[in-house]
FIKEVO-352590 format. One record per residue (C-alpha): residue number from 1; x, y, z; residue in three letters. Coordinates in pm, 1 decimal. Last residue first. Layout:
N
PAKE;guza;east;north;up;mivo
PAKE;NUM;X;Y;Z;ALA
...
//
This chain:
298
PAKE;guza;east;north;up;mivo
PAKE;298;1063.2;1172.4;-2830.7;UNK
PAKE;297;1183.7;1441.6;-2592.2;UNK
PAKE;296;1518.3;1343.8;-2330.7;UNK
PAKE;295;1518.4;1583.0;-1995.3;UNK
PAKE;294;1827.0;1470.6;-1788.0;UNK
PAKE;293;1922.9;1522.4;-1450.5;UNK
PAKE;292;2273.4;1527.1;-1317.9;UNK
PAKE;291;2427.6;1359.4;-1065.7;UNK
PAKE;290;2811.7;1401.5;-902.2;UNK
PAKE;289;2780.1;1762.9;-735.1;UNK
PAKE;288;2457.0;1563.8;-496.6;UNK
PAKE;287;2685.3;1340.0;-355.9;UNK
PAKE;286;2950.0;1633.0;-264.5;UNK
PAKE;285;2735.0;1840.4;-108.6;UNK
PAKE;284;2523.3;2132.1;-134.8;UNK
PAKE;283;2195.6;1996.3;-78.3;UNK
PAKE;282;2003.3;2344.8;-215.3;UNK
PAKE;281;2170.7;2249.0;-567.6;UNK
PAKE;280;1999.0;1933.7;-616.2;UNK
PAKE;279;1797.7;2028.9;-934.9;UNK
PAKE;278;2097.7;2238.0;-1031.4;UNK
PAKE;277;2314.3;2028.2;-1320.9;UNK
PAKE;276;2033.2;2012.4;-1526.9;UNK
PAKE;275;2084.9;1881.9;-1916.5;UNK
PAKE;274;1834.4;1886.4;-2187.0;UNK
PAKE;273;1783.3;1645.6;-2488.7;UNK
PAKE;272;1529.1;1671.6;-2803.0;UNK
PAKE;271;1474.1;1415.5;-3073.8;UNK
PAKE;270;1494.9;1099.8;-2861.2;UNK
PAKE;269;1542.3;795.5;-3095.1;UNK
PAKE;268;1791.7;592.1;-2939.5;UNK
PAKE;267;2095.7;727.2;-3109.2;UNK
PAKE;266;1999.8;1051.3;-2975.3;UNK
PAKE;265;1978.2;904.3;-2567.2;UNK
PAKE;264;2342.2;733.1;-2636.8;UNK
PAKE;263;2500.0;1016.1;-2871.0;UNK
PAKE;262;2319.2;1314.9;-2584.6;UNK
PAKE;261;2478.7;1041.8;-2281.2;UNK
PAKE;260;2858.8;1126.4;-2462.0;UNK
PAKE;259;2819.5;1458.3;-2471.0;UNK
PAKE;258;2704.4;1455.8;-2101.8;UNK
PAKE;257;2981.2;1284.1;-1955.3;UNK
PAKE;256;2853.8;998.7;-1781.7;UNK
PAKE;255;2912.4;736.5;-1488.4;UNK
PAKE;254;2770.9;402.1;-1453.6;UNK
PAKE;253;2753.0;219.3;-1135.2;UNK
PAKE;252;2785.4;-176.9;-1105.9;UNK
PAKE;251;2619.8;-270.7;-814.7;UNK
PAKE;250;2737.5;-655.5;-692.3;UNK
PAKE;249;2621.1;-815.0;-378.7;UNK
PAKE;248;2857.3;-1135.2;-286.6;UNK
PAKE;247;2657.6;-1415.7;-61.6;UNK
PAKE;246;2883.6;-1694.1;127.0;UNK
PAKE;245;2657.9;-1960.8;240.1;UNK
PAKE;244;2433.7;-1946.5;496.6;UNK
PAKE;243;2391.3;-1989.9;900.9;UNK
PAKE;242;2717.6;-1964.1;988.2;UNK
PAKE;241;2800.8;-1569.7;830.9;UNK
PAKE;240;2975.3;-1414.6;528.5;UNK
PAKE;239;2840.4;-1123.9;362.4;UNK
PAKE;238;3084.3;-1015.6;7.5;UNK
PAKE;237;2953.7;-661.8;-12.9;UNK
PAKE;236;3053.9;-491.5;-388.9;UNK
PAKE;235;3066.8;-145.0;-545.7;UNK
PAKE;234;3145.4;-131.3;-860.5;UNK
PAKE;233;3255.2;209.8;-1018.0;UNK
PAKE;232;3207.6;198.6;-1427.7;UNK
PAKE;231;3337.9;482.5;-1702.3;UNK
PAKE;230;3448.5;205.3;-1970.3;UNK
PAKE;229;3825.9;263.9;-1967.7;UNK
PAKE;228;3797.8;402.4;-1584.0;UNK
PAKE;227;3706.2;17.7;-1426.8;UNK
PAKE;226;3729.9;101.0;-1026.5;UNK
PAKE;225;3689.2;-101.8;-805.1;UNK
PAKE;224;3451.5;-39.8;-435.5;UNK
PAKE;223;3479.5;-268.4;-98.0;UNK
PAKE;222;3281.8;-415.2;123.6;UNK
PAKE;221;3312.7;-746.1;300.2;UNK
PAKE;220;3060.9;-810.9;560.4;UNK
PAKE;219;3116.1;-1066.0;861.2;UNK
PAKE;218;2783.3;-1172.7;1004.5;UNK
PAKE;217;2603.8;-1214.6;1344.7;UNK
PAKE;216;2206.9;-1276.6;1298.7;UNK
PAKE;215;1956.7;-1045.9;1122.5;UNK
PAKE;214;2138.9;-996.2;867.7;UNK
PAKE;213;2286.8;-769.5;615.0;UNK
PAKE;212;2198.2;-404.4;726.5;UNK
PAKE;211;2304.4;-511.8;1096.8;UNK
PAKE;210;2322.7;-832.6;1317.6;UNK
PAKE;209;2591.7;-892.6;1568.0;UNK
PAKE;208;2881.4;-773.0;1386.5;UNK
PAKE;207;3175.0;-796.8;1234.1;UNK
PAKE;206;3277.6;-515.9;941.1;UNK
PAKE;205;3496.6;-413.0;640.4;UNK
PAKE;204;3507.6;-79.5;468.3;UNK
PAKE;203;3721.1;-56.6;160.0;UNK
PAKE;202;3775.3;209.4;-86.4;UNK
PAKE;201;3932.0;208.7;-363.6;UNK
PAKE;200;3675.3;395.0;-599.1;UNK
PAKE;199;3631.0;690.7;-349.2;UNK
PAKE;198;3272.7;801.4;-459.1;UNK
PAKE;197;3341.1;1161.5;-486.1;UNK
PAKE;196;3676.3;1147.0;-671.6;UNK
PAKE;195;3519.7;863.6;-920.1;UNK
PAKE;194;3178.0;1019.5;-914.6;UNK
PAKE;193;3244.9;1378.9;-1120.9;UNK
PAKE;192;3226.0;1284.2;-1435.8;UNK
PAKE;191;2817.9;1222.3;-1432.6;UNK
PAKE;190;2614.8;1033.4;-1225.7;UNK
PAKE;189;2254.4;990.2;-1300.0;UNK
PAKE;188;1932.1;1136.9;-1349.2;UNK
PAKE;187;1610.3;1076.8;-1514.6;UNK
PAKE;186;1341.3;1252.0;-1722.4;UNK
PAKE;185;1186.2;1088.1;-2032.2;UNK
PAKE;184;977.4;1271.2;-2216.1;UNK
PAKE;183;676.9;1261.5;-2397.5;UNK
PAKE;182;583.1;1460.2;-2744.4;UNK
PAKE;181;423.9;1157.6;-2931.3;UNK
PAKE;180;270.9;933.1;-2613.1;UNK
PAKE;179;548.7;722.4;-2437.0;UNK
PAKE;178;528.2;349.9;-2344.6;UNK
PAKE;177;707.8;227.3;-2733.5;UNK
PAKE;176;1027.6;490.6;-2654.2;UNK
PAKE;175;1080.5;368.6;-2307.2;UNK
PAKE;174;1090.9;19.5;-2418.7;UNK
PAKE;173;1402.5;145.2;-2621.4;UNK
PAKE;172;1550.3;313.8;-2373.8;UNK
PAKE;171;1500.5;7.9;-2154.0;UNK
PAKE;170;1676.6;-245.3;-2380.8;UNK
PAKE;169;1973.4;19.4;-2449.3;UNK
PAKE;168;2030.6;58.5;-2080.7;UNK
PAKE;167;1985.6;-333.5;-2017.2;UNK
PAKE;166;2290.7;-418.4;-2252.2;UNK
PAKE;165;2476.3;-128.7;-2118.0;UNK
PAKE;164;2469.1;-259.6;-1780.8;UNK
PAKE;163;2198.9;-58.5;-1597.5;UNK
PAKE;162;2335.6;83.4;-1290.8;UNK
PAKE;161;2347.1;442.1;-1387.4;UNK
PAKE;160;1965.8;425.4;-1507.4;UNK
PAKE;159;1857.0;377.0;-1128.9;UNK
PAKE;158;2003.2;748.7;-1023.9;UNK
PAKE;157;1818.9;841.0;-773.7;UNK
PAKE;156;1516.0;930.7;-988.7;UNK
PAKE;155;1379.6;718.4;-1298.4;UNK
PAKE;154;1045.6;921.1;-1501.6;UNK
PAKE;153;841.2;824.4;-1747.9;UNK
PAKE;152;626.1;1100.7;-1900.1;UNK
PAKE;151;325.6;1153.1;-2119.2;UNK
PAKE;150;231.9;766.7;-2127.5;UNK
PAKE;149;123.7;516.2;-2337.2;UNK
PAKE;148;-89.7;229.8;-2217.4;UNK
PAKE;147;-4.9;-141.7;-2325.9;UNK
PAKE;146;263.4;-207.0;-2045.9;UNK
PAKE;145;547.8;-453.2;-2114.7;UNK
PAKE;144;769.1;-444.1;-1801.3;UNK
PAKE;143;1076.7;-742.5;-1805.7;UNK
PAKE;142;1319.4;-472.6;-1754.5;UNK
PAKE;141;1111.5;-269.3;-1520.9;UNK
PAKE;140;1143.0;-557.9;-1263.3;UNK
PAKE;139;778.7;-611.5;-1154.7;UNK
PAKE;138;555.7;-536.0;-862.9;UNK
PAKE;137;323.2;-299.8;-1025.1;UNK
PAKE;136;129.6;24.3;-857.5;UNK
PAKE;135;-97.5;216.6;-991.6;UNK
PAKE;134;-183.3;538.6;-787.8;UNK
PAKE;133;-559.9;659.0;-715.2;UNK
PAKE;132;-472.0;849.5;-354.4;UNK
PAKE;131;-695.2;804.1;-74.6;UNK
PAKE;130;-404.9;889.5;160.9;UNK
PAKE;129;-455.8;544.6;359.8;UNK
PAKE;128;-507.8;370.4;-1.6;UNK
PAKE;127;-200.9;528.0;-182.9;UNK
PAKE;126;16.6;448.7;165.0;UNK
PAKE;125;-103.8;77.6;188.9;UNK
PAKE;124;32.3;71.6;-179.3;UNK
PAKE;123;362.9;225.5;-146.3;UNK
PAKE;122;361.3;-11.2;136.6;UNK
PAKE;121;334.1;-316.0;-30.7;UNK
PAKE;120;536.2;-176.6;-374.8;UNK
PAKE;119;861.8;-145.2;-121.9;UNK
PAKE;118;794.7;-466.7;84.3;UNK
PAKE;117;791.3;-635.5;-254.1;UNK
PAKE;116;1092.2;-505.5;-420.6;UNK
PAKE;115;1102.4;-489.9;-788.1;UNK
PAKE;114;917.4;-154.3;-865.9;UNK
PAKE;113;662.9;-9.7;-1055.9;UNK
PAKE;112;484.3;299.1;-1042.8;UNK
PAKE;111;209.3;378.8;-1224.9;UNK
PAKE;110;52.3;783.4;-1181.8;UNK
PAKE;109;-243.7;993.1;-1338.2;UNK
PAKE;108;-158.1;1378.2;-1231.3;UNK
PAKE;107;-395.0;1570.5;-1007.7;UNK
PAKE;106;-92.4;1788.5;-760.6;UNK
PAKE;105;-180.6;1489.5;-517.0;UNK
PAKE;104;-77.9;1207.1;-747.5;UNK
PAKE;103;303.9;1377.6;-810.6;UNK
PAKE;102;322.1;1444.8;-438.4;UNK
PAKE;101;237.0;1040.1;-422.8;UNK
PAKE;100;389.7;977.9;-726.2;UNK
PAKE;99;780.7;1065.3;-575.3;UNK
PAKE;98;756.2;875.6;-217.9;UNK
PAKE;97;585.0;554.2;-399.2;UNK
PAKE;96;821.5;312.1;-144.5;UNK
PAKE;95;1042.6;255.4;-422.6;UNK
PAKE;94;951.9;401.0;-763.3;UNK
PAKE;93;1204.3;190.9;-973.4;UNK
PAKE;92;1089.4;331.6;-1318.6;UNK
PAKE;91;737.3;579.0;-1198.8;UNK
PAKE;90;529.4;610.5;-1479.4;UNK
PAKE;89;330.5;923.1;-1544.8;UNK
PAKE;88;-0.6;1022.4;-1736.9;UNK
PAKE;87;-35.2;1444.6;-1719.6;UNK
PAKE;86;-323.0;1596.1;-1496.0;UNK
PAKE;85;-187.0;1941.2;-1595.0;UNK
PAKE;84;103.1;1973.5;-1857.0;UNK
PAKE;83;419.8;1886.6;-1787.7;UNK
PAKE;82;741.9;2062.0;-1752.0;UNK
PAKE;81;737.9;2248.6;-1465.7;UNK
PAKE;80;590.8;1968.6;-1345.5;UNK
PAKE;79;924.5;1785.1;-1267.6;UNK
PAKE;78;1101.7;2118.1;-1112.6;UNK
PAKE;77;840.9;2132.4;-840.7;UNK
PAKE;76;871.3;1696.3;-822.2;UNK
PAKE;75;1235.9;1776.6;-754.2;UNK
PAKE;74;1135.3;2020.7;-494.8;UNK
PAKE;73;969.3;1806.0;-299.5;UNK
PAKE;72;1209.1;1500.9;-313.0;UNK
PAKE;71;1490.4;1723.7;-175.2;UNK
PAKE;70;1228.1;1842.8;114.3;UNK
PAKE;69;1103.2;1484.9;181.5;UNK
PAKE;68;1510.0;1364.9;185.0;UNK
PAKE;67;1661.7;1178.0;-93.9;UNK
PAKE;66;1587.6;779.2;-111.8;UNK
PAKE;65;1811.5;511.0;-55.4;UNK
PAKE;64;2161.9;637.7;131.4;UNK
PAKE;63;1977.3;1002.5;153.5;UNK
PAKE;62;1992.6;1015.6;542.1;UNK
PAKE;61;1824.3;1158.0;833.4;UNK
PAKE;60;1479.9;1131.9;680.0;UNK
PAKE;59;1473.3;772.7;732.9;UNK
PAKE;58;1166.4;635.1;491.8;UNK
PAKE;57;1424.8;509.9;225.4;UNK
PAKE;56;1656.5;353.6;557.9;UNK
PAKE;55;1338.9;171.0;666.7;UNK
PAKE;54;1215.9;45.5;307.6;UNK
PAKE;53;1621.3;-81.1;258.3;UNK
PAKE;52;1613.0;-273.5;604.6;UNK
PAKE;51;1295.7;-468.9;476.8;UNK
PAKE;50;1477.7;-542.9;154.3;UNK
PAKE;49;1689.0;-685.3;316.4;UNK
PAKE;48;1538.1;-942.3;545.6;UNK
PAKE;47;1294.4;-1060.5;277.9;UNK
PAKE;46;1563.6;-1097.7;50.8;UNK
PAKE;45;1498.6;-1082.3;-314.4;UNK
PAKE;44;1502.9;-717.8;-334.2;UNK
PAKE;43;1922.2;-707.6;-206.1;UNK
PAKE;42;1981.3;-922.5;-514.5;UNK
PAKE;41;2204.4;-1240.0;-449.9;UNK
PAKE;40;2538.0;-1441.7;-643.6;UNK
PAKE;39;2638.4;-1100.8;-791.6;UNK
PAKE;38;2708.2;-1055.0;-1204.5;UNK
PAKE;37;3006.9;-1044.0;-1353.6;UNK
PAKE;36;2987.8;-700.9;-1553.4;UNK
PAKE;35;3381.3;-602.4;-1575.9;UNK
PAKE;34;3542.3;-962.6;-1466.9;UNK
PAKE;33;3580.5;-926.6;-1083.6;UNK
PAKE;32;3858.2;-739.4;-864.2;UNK
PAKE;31;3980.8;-926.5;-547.7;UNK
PAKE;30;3738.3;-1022.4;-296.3;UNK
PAKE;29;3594.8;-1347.6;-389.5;UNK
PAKE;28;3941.0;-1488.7;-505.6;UNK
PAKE;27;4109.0;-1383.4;-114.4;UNK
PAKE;26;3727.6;-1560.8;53.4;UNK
PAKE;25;3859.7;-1861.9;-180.2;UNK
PAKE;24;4260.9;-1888.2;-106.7;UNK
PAKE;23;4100.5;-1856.8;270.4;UNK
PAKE;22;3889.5;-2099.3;271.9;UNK
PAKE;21;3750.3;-2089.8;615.9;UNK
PAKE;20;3740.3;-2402.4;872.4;UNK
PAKE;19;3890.6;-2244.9;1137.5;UNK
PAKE;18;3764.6;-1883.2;1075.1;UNK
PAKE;17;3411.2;-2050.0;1202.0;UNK
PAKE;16;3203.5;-1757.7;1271.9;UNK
PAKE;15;3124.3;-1728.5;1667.0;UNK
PAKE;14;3019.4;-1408.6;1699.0;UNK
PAKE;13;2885.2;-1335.4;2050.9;UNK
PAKE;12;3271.2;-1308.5;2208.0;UNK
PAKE;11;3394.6;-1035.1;2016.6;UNK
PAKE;10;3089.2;-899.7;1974.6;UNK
PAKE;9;2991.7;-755.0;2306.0;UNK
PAKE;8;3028.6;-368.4;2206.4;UNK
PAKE;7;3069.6;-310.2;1850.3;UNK
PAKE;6;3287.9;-387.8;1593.4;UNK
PAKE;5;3406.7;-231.3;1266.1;UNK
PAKE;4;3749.3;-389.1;1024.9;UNK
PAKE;3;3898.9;-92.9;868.4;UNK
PAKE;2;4166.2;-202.6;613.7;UNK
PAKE;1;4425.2;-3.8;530.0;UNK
//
């Protein structure tokens, strides 16, 4: 079933031209891609975007981008309970700098890096209006090369689960040169329990005026696929309007068992692995039974 969304008005304000559509073309774009074909756009390469994804990480009446102050509070607790005082930190895909600014004001020494602009500019104009001494770096963490070591590096809300295995083993093994002897790497990511949580088939078209997208009136084609023989749930937004081109969105989302994330994390030098399935446990729901946090020593 397809569930095509409208609001009030739009029937007549969007004017897309179905006429002159390619129809054997919009059928190829939304039928099941090659496992790790990658998206025509990034959502932090457009202005318009990533604007909307600052506002919904800042909305405290959802976790679609960030997790809720309280959530985010209590994951820092557990975070220091293993460090030692006025530890160095870097921040993987820090966002809008909602982790190292808790993380600053408890005395710790904090970089954060991040790929989308508006996110790192207000991070930034946050640091300064709180008087806080935080790094920030507007930079893909892939392409990061960093000279200082550090006690910790940390990726929250799941970031390492979209890293193609390629990336993943790049990253673990940058990871390994930016940490002191002794530092850990704590992340978290989905575990066995995403495919009935995240609904792998499902399929949530929509018109409308202007919205998470665009600015402007837009058709957006979303829909997940599942690949179970190497553990990956895409989820992919084909956005169709007059004033561009067709864009397609891809996010290809890793899940783990944990025996088989120890072989990856052992394999890439980490000594020492730990497993938390309760971080999350005061947000009893469904999103929060499919992640797991991970404490990897080098």
């Amino acid at each position: 079933m397809i569930d095509i969304k409208k609001t009030a008005g739009e029937t007549s304000a969007i004017k897309l031209k179905m006429m002159n559509t390619d129809f054997s073309k919009l059928i190829e774009l939304t039928s099941a891609p090659i496992l790790y074909q990658p998206g025509t756009h990034r959502m932090w390469d457009d202005t318009y975007i990533s604007g909307q994804l600052l506002r919904i990480h800042l909305d405290q009446n959802t976790d679609a981008a960030s997790r809720k102050f309280p959530t985010i509070s209590r994951t820092v607790e557990w975070i220091e309970s293993h460090l030692k005082s006025h530890s160095t930190i870097l921040d993987l895909g820090c966002g809008p700098g909602l982790y190292d600014e808790l993380l600053a004001k408890h005395g710790h020494h904090v970089t954060g890096v991040d790929c989308s602009h508006n996110s790192i500019e207000y991070a930034k104009s946050q640091a300064q209006k709180n008087d806080l001494d935080i790094t920030y770096i507007h930079q893909d963490y892939l392409d990061l090369n960093l000279e200082n070591r550090y006690d910790l590096v940390i990726m929250i809300y799941c970031d390492f689960s979209v890293l193609i295995p390629r990336d993943r083993d790049l990253l673990l093994h940058r990871i390994q040169t930016m940490l002191n002897p002794g530092g850990l790497f704590i992340f978290d990511i989905l575990n066995e329990h995403a495919p009935g949580i995240l609904n792998p088939d499902k399929k949530d078209w929509e018109i409308t005026e202007s919205g998470f997208w665009k600015p402007h009136p837009y058709l957006a084609l979303s829909q997940s696929f599942h690949y179970p023989d190497q553990s990956v749930i895409l989820q992919q937004h084909i956005i169709c309007s007059e004033m561009e081109s067709v864009e397609t969105y891809r996010f290809w989302n890793h899940y783990y068992r944990t025996e088989e994330m120890r072989s990856i994390l052992t394999n890439a030098g980490f000594s020492e692995v730990r497993t938390n399935e309760n971080v999350l446990s005061e947000d009893v729901t469904d999103q929060n039974r499919m992640v797991t946090f991970y404490i990897a020593k080098i």
